[in-house]
C-alpha positions in Angstrom: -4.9 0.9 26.5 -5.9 0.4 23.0 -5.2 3.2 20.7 -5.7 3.7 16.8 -4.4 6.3 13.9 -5.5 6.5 10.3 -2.1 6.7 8.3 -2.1 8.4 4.7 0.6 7.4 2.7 2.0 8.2 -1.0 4.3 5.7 -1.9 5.8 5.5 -5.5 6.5 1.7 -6.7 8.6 1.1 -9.9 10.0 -1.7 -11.5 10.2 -4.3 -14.7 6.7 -6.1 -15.9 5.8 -7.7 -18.6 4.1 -5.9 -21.2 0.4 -7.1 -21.1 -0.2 -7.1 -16.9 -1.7 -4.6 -15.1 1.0 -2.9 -13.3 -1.4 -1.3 -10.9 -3.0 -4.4 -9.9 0.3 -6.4 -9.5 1.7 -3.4 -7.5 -1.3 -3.3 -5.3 -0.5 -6.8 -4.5 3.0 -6.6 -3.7 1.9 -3.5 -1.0 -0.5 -5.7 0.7 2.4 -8.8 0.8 4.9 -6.1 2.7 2.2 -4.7 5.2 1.6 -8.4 6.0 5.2 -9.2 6.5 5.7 -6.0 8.1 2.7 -7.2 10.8 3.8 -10.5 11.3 6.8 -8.8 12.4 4.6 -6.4 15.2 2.2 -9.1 16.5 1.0 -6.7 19.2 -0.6 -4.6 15.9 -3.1 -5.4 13.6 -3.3 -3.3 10.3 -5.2 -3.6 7.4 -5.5 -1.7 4.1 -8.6 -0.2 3.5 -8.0 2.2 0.2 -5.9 1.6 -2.9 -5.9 4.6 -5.0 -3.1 4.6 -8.5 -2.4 8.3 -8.7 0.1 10.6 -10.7 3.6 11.2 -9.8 3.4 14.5 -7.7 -0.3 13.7 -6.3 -0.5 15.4 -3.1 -4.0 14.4 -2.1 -4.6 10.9 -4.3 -7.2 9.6 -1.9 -10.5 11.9 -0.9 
């Protein structure tokens, strides 16, 4: 039976970068390299990522 859910997540990412990169962009990168490994690792599910939204700490609704 094939079945499907749309999850929302808020996930808070911190860490060291050099001073002149875009630590959105470079963050946004490192998400999709986990949700790939995380697939590879569930080969009987597909995912994708479909929004990337940079919010504020404490967002509750980042993505409309």
């Amino acid at each position: 039976m094939q079945k499907a859910i749309a999850l929302r997540v808020n996930l808070w990412i911190e860490g060291e970068d050099k001073p002149q990169p875009d630590f959105g962009d470079s963050t946004k990168q490192a998400l999709r390299d986990i949700i790939d490994d995380g697939v590879s690792s569930h080969p009987e599910l597909s995912g994708n990522i479909r929004v990337t939204v940079e919010g504020n700490e404490g967002d509750e609704n980042p993505i409309n």
